[in-house]
PDB file of N, CA, C and O in Angstrom, chain B, residues numbered from 101:
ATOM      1  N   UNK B 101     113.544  92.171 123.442  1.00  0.00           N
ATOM      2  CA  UNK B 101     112.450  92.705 124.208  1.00  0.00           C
ATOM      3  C   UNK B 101     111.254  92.853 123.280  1.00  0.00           C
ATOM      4  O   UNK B 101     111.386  93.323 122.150  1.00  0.00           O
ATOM      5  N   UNK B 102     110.229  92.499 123.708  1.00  0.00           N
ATOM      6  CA  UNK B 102     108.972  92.162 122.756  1.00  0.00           C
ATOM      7  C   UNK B 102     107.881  93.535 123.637  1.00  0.00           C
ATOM      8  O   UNK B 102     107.703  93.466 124.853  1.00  0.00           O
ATOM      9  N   UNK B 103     107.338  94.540 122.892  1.00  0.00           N
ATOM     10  CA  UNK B 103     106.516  95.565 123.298  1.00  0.00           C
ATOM     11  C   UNK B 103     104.964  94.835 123.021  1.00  0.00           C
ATOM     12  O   UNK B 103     104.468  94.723 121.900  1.00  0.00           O
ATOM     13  N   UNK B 104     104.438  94.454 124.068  1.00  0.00           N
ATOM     14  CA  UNK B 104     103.053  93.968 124.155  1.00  0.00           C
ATOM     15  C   UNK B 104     102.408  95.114 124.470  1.00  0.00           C
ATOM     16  O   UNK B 104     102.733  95.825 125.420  1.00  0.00           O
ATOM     17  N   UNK B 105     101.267  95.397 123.528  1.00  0.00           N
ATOM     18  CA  UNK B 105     100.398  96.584 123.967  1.00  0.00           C
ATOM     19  C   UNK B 105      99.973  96.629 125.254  1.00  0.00           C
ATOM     20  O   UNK B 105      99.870  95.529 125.798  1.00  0.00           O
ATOM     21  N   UNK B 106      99.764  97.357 125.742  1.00  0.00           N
ATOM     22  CA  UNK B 106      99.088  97.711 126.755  1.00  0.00           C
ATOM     23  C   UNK B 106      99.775  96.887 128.712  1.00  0.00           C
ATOM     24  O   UNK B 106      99.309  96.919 129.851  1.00  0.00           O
ATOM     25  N   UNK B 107     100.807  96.390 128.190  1.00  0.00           N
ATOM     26  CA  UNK B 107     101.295  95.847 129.335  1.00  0.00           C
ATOM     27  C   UNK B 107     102.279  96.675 130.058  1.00  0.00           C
ATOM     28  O   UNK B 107     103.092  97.381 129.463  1.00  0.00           O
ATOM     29  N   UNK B 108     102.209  96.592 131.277  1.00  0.00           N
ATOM     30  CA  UNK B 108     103.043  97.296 132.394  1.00  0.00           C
ATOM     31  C   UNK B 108     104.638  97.105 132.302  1.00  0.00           C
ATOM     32  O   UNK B 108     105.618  97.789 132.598  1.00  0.00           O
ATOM     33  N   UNK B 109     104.396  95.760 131.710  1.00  0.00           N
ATOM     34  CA  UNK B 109     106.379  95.395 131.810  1.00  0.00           C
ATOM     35  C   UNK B 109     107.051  96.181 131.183  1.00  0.00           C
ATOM     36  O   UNK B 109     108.158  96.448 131.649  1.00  0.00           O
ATOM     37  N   UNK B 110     106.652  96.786 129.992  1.00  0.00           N
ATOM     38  CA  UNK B 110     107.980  97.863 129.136  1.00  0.00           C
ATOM     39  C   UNK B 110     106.872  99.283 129.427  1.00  0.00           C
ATOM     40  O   UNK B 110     105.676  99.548 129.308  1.00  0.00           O
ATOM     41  N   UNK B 111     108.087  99.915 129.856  1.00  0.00           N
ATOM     42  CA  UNK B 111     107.682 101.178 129.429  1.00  0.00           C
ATOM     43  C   UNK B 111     108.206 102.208 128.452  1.00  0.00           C
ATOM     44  O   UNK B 111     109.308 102.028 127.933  1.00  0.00           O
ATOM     45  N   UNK B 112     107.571 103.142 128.207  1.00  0.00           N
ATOM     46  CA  UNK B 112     108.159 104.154 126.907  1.00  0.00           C
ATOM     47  C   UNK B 112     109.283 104.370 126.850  1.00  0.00           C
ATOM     48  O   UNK B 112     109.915 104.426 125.795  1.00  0.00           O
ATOM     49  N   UNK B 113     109.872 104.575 128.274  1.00  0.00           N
ATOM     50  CA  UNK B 113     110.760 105.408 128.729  1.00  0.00           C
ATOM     51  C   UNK B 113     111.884 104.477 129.685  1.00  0.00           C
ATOM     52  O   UNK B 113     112.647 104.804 130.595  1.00  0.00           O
ATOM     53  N   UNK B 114     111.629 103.334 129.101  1.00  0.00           N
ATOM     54  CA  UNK B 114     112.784 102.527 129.392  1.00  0.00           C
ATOM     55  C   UNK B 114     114.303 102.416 128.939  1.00  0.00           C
ATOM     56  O   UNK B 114     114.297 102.409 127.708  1.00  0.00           O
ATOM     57  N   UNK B 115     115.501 102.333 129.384  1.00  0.00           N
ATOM     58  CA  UNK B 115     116.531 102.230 128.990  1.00  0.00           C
ATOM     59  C   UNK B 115     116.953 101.498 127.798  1.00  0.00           C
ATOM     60  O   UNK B 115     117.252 100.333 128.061  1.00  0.00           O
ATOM     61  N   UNK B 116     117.038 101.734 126.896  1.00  0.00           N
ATOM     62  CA  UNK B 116     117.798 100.757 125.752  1.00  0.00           C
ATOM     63  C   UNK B 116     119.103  99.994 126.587  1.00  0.00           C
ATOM     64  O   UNK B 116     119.911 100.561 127.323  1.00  0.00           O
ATOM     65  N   UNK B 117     119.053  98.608 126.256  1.00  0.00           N
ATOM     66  CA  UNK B 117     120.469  98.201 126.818  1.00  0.00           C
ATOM     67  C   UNK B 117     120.271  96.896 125.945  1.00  0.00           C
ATOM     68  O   UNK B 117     119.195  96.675 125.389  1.00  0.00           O
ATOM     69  N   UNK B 118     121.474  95.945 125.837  1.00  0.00           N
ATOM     70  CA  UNK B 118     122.152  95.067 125.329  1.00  0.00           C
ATOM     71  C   UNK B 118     122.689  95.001 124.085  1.00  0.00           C
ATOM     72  O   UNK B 118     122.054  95.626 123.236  1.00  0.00           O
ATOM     73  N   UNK B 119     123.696  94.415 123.704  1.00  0.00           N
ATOM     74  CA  UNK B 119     124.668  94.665 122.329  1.00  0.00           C
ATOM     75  C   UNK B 119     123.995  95.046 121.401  1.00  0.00           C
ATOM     76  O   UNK B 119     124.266  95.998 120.669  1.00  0.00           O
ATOM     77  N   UNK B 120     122.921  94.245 121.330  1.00  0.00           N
ATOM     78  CA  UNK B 120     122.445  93.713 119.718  1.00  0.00           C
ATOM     79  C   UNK B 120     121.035  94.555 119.001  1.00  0.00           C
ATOM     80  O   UNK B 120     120.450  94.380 117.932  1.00  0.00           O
ATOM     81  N   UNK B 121     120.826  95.512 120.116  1.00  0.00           N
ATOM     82  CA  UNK B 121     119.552  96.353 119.663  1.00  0.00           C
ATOM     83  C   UNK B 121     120.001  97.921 118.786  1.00  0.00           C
ATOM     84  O   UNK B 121     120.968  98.641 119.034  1.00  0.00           O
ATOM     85  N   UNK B 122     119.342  98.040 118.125  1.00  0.00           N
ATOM     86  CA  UNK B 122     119.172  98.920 117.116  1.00  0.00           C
ATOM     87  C   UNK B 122     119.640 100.335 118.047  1.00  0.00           C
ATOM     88  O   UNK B 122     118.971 100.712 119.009  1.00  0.00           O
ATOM     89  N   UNK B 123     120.936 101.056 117.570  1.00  0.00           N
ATOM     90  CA  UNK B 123     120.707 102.111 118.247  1.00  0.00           C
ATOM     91  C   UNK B 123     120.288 103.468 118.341  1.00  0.00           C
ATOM     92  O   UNK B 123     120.564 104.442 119.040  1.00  0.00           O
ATOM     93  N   UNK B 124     119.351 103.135 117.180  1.00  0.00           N
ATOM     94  CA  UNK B 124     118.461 104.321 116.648  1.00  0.00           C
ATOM     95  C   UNK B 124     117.290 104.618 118.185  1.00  0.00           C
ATOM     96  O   UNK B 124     116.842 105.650 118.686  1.00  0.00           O
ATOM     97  N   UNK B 125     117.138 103.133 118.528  1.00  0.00           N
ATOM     98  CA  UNK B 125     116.327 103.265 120.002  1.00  0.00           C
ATOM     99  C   UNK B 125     116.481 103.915 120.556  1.00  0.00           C
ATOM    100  O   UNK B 125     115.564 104.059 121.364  1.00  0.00           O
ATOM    101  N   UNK B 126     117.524 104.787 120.696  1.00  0.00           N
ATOM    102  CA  UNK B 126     118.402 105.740 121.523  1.00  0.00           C
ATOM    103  C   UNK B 126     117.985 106.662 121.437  1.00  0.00           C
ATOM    104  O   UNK B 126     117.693 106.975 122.591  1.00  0.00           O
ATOM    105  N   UNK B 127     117.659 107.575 120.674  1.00  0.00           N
ATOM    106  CA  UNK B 127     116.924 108.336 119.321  1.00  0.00           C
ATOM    107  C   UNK B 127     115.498 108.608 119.652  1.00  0.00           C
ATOM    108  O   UNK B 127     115.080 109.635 120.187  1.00  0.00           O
ATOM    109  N   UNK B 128     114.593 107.279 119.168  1.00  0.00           N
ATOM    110  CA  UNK B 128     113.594 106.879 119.068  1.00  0.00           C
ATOM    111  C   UNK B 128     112.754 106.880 120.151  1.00  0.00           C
ATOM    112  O   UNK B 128     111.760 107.589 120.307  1.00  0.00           O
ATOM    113  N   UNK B 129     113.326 105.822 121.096  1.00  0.00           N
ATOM    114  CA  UNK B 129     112.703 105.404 122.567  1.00  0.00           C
ATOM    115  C   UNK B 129     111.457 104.552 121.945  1.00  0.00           C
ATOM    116  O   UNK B 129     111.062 104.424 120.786  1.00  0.00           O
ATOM    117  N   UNK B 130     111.096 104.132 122.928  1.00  0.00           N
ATOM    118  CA  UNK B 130     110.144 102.923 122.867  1.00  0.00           C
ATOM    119  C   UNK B 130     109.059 103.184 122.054  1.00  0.00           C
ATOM    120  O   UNK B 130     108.797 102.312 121.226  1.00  0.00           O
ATOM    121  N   UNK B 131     108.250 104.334 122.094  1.00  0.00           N
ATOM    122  CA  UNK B 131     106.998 104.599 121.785  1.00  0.00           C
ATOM    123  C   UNK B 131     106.711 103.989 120.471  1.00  0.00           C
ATOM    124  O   UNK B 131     105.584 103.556 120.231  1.00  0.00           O
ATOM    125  N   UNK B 132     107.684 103.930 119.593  1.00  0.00           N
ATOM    126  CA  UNK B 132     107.555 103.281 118.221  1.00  0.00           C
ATOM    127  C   UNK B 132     108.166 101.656 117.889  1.00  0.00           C
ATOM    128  O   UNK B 132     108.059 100.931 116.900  1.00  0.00           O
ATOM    129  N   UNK B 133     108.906 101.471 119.334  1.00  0.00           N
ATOM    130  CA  UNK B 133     108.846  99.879 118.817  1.00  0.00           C
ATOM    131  C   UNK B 133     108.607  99.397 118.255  1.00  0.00           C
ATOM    132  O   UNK B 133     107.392  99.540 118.397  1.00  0.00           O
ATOM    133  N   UNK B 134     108.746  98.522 117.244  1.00  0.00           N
ATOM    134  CA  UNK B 134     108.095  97.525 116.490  1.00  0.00           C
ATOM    135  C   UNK B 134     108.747  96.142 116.140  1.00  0.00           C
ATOM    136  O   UNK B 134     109.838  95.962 116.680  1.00  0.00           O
ATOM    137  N   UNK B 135     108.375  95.326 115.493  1.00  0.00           N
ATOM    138  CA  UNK B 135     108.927  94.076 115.331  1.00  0.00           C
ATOM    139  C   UNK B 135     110.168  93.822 114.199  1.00  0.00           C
ATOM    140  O   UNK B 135     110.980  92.897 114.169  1.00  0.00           O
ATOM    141  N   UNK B 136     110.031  94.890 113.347  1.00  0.00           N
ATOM    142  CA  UNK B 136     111.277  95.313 112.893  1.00  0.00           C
ATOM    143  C   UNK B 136     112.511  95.619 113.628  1.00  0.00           C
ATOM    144  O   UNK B 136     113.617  95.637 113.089  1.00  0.00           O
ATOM    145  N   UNK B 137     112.267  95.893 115.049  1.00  0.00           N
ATOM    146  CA  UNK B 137     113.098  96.545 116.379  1.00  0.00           C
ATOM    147  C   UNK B 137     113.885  95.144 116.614  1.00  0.00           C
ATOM    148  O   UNK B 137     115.080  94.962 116.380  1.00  0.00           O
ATOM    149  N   UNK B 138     112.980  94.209 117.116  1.00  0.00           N
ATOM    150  CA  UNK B 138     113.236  92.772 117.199  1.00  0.00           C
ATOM    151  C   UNK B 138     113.492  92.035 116.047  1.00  0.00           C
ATOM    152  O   UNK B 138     113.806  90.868 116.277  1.00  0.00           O
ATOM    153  N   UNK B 139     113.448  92.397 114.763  1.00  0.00           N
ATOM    154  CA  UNK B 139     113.954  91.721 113.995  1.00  0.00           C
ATOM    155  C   UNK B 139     115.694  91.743 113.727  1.00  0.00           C
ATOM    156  O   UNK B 139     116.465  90.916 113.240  1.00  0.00           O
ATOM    157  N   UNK B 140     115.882  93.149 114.317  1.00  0.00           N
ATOM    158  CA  UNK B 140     117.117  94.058 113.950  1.00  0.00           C
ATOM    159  C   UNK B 140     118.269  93.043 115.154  1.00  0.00           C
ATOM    160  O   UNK B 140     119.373  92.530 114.969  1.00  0.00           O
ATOM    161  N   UNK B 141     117.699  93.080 115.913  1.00  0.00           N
ATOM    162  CA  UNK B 141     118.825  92.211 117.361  1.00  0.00           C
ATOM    163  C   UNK B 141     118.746  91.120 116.437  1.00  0.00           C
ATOM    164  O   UNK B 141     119.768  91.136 115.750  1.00  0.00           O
ATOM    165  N   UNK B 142     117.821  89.976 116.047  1.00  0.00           N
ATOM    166  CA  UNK B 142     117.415  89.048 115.636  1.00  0.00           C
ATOM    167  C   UNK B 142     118.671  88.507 114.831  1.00  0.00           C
ATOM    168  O   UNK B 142     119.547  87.695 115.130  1.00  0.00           O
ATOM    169  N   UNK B 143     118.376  89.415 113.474  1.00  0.00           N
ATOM    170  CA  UNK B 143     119.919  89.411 112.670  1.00  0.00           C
ATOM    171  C   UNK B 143     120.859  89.174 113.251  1.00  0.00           C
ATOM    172  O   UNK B 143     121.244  88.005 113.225  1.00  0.00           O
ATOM    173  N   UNK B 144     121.558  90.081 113.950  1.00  0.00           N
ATOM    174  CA  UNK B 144     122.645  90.234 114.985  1.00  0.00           C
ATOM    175  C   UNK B 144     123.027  89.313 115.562  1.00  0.00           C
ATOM    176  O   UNK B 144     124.208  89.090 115.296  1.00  0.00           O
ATOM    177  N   UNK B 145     122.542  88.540 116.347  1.00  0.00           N
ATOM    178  CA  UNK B 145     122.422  87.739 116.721  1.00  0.00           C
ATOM    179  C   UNK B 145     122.307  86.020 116.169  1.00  0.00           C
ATOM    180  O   UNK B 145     122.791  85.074 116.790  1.00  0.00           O
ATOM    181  N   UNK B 146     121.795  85.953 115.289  1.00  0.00           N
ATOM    182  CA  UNK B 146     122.486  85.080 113.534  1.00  0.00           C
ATOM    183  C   UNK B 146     123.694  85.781 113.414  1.00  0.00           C
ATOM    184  O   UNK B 146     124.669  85.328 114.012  1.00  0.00           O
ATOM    185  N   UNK B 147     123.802  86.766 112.773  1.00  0.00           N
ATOM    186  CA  UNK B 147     125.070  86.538 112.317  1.00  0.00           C
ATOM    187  C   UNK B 147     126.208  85.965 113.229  1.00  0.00           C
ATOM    188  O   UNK B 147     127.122  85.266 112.791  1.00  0.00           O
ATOM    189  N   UNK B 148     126.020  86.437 114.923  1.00  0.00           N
ATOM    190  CA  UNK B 148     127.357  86.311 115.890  1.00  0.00           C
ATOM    191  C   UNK B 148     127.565  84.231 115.789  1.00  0.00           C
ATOM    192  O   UNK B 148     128.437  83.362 115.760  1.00  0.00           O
ATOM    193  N   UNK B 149     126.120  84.400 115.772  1.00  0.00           N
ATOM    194  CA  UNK B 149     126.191  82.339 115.849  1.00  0.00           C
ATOM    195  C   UNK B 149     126.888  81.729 114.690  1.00  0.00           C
ATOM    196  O   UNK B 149     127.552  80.693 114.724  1.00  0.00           O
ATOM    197  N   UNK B 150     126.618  82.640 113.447  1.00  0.00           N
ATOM    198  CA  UNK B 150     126.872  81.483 112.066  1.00  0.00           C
ATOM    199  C   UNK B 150     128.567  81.855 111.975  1.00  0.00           C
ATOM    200  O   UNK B 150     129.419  81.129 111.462  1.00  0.00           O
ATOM    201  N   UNK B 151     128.857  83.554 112.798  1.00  0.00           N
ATOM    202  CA  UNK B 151     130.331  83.742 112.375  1.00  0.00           C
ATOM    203  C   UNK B 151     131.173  84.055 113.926  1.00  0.00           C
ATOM    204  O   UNK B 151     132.365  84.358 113.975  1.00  0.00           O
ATOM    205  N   UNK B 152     130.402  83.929 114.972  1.00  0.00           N
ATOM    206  CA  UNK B 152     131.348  84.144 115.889  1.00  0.00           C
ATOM    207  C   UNK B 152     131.610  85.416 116.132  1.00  0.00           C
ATOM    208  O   UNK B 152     132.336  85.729 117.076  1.00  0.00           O
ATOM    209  N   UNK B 153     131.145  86.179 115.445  1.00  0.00           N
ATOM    210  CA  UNK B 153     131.310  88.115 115.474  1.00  0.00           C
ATOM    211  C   UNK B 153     130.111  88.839 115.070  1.00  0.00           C
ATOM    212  O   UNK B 153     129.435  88.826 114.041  1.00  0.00           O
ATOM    213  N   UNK B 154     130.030  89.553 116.310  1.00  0.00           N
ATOM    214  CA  UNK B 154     128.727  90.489 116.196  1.00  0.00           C
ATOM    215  C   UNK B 154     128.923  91.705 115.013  1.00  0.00           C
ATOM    216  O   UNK B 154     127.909  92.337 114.718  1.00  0.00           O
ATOM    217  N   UNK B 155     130.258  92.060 114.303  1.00  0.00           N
ATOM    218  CA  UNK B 155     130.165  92.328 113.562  1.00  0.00           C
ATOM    219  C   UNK B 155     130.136  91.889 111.971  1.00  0.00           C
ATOM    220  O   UNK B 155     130.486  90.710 112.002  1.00  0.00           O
ATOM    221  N   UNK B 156     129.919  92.213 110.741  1.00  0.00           N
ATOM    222  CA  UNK B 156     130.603  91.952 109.440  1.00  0.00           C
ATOM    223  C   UNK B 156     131.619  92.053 109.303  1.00  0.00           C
ATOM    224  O   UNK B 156     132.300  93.048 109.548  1.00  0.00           O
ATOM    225  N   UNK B 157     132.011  90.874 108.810  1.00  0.00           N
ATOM    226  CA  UNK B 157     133.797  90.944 108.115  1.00  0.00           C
ATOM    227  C   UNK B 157     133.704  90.660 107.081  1.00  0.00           C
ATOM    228  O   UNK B 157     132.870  89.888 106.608  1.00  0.00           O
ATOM    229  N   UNK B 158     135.002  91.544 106.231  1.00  0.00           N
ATOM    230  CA  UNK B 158     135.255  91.661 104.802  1.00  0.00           C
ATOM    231  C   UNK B 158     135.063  90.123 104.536  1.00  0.00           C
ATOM    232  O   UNK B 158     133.888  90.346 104.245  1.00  0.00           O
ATOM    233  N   UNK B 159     135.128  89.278 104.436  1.00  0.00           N
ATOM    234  CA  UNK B 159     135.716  87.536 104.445  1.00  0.00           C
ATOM    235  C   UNK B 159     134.295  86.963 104.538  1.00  0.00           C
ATOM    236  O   UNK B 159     134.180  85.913 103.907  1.00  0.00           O
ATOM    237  N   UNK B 160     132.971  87.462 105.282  1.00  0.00           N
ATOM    238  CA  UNK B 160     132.025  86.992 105.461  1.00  0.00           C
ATOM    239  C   UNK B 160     131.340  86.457 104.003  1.00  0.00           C
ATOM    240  O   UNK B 160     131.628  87.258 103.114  1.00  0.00           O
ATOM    241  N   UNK B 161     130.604  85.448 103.561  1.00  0.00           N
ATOM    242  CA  UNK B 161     129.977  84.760 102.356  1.00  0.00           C
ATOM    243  C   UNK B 161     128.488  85.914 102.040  1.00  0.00           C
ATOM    244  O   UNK B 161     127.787  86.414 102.920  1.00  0.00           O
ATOM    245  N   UNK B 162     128.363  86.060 100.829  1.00  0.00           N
ATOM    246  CA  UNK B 162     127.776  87.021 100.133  1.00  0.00           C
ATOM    247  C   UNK B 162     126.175  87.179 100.595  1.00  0.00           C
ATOM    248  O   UNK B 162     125.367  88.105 100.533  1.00  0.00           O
ATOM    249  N   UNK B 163     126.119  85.558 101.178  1.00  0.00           N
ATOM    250  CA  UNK B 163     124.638  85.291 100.766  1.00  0.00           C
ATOM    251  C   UNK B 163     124.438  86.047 102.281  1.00  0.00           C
ATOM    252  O   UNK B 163     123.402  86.681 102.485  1.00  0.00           O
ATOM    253  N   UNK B 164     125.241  85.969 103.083  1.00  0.00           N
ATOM    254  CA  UNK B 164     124.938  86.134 104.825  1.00  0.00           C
ATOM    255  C   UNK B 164     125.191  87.090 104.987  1.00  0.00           C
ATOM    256  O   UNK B 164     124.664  87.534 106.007  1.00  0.00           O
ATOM    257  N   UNK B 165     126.289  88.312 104.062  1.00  0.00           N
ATOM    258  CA  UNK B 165     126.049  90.041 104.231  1.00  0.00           C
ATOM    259  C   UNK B 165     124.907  90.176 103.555  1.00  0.00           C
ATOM    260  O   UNK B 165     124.178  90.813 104.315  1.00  0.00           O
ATOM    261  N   UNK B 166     124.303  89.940 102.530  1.00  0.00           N
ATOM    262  CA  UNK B 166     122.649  90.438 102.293  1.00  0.00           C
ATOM    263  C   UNK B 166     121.556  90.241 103.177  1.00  0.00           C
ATOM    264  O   UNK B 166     120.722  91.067 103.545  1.00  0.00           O
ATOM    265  N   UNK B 167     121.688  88.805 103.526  1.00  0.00           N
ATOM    266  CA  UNK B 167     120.375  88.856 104.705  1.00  0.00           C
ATOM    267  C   UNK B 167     121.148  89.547 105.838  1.00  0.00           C
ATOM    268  O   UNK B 167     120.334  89.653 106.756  1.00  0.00           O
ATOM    269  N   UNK B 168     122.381  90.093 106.238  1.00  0.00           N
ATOM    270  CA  UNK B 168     122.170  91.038 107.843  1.00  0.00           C
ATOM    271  C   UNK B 168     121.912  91.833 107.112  1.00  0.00           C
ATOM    272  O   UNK B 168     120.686  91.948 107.108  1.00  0.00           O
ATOM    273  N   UNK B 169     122.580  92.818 106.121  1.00  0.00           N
ATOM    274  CA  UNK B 169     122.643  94.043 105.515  1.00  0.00           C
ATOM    275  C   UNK B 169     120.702  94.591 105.678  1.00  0.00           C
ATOM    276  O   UNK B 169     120.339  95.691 106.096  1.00  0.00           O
ATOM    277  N   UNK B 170     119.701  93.370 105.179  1.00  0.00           N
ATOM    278  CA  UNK B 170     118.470  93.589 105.284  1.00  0.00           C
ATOM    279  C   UNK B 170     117.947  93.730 106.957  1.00  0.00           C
ATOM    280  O   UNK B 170     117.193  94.606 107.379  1.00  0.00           O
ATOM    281  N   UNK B 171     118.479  92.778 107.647  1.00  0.00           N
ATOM    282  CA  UNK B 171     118.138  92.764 108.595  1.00  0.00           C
ATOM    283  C   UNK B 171     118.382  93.796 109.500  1.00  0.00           C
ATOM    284  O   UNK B 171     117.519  94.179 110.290  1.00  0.00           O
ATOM    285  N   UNK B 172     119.814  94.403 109.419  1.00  0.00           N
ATOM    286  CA  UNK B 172     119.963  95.829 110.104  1.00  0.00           C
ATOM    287  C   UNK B 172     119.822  97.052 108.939  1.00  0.00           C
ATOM    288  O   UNK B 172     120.598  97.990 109.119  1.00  0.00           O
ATOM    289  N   UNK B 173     119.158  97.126 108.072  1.00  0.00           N
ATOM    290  CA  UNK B 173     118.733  98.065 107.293  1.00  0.00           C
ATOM    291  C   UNK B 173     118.520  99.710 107.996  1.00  0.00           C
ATOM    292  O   UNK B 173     117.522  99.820 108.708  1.00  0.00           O
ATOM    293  N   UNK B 174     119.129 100.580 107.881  1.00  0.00           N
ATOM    294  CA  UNK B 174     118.841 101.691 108.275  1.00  0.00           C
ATOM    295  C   UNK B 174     117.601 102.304 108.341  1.00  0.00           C
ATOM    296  O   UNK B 174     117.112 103.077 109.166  1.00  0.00           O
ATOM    297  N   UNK B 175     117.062 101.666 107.010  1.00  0.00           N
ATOM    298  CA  UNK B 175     115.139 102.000 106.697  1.00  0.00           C
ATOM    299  C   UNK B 175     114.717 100.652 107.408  1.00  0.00           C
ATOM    300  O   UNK B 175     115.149  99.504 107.303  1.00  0.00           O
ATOM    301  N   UNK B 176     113.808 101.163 108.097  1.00  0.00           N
ATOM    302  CA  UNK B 176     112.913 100.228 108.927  1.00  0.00           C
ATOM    303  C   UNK B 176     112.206  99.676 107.760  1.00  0.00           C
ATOM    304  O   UNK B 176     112.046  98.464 107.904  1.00  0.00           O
ATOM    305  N   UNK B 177     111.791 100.066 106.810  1.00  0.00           N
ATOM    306  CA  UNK B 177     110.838  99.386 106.112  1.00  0.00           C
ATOM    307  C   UNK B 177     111.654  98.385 104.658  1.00  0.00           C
ATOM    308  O   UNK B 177     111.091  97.753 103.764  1.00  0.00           O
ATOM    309  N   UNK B 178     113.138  98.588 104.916  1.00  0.00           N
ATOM    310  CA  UNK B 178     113.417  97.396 104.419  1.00  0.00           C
ATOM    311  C   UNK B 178     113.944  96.200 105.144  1.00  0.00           C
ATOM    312  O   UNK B 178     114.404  95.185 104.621  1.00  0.00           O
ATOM    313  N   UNK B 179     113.800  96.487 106.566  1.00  0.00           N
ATOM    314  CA  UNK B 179     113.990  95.066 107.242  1.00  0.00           C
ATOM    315  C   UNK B 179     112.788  94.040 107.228  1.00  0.00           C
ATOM    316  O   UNK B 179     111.614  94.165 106.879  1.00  0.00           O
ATOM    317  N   UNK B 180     113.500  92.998 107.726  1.00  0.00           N
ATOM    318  CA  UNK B 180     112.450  91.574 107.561  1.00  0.00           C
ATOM    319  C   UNK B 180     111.054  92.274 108.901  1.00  0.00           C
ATOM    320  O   UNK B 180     111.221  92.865 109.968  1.00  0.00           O
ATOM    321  N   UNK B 181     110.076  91.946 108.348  1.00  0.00           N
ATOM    322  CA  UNK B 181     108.889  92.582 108.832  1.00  0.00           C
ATOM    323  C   UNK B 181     108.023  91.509 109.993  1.00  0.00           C
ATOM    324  O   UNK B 181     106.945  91.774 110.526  1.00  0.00           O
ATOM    325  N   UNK B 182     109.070  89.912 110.238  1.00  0.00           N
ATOM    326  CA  UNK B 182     108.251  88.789 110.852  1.00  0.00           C
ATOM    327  C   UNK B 182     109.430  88.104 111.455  1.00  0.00           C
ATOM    328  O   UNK B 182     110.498  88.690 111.635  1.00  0.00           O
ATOM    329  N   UNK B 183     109.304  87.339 111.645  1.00  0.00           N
ATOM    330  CA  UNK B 183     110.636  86.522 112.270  1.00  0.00           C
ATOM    331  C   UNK B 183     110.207  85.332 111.179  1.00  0.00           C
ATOM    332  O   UNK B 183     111.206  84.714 110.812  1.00  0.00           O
ATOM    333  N   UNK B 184     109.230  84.959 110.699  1.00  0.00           N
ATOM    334  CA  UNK B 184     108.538  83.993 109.172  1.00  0.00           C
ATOM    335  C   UNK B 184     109.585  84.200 108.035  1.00  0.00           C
ATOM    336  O   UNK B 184     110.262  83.337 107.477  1.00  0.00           O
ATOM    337  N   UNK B 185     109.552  85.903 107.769  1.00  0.00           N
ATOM    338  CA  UNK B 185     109.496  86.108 106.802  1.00  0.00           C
ATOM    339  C   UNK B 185     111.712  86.115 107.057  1.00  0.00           C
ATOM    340  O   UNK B 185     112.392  86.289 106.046  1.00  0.00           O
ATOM    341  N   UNK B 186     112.320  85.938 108.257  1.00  0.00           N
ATOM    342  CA  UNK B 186     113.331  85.904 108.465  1.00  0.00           C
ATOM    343  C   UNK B 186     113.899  84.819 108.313  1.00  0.00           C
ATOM    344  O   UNK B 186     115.055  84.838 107.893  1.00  0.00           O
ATOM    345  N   UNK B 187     113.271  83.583 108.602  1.00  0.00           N
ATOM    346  CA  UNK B 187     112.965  82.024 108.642  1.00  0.00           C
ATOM    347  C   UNK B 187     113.280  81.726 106.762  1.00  0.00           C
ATOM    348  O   UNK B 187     113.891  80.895 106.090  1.00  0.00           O
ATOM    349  N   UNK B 188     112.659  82.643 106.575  1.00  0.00           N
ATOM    350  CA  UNK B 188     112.431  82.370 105.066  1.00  0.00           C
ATOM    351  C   UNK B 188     113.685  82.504 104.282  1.00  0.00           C
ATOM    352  O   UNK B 188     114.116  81.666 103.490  1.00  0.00           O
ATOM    353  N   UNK B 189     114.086  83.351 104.505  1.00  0.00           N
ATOM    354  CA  UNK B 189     115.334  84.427 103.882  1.00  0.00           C
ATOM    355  C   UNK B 189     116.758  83.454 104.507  1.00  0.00           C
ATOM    356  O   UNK B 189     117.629  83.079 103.722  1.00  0.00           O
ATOM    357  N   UNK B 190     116.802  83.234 105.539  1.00  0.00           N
ATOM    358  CA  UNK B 190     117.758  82.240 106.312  1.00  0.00           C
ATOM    359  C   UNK B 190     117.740  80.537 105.618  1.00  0.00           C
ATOM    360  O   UNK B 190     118.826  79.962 105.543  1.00  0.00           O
ATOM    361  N   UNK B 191     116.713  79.952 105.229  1.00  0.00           N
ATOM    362  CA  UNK B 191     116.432  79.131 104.491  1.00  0.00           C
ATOM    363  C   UNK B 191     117.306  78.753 102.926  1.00  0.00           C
ATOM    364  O   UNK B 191     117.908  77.809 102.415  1.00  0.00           O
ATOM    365  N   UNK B 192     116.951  80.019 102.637  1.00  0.00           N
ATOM    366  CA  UNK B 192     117.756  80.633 101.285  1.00  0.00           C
ATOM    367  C   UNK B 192     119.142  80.950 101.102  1.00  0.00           C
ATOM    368  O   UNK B 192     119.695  81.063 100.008  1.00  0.00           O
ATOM    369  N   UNK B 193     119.725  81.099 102.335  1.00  0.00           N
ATOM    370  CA  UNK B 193     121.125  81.414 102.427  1.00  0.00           C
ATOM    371  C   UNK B 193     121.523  80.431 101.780  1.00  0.00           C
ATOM    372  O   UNK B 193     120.834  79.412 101.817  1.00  0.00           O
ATOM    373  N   UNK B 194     123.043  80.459 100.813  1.00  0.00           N
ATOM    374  CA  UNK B 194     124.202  79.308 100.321  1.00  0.00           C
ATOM    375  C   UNK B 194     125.198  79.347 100.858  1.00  0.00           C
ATOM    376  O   UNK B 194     126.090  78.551 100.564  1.00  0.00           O
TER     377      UNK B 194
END
């Protein structure tokens, strides 16, 4: 879900729902959305494709627990800040 300023489609006070969103949203609620929000499913969502599981497993390759580990970062301000700068980091994986 992408929060466009000033548009009618999301509101503040909308329901959090689907697997892969941050559930700090819960918490939070919309008002602070940000693209870090969408970066956080983003991850999630890589990882389920490259491993078939929406979670981490012990067994998972080193390079692909660091980029989710960043990507669902508890601190918002160490997740990937672009879907570019995610592009980038995914690039880099071995």
């Amino acid at each position: 879900m992408v929060k466009v300023p000033n548009s009618t489609l999301t509101s503040l006070y909308s329901t959090v729902k689907g697997a892969f969103n941050d559930p700090a949203l819960y918490s939070e609620g919309y008002a602070n959305y940000s693209i870090e929000d969408e970066t956080f499913a983003l991850t999630k969502i890589v990882l389920f494709i490259m491993t078939g599981s929406a979670m981490m497993r012990s067994d998972t390759d080193e390079s692909l627990k660091s980029f989710f580990q960043k990507g669902v970062s508890s601190d918002k301000t160490n997740r990937y800040h672009s879907v570019d700068e995610m592009i980038i980091a995914f690039k880099n994986l071995k």
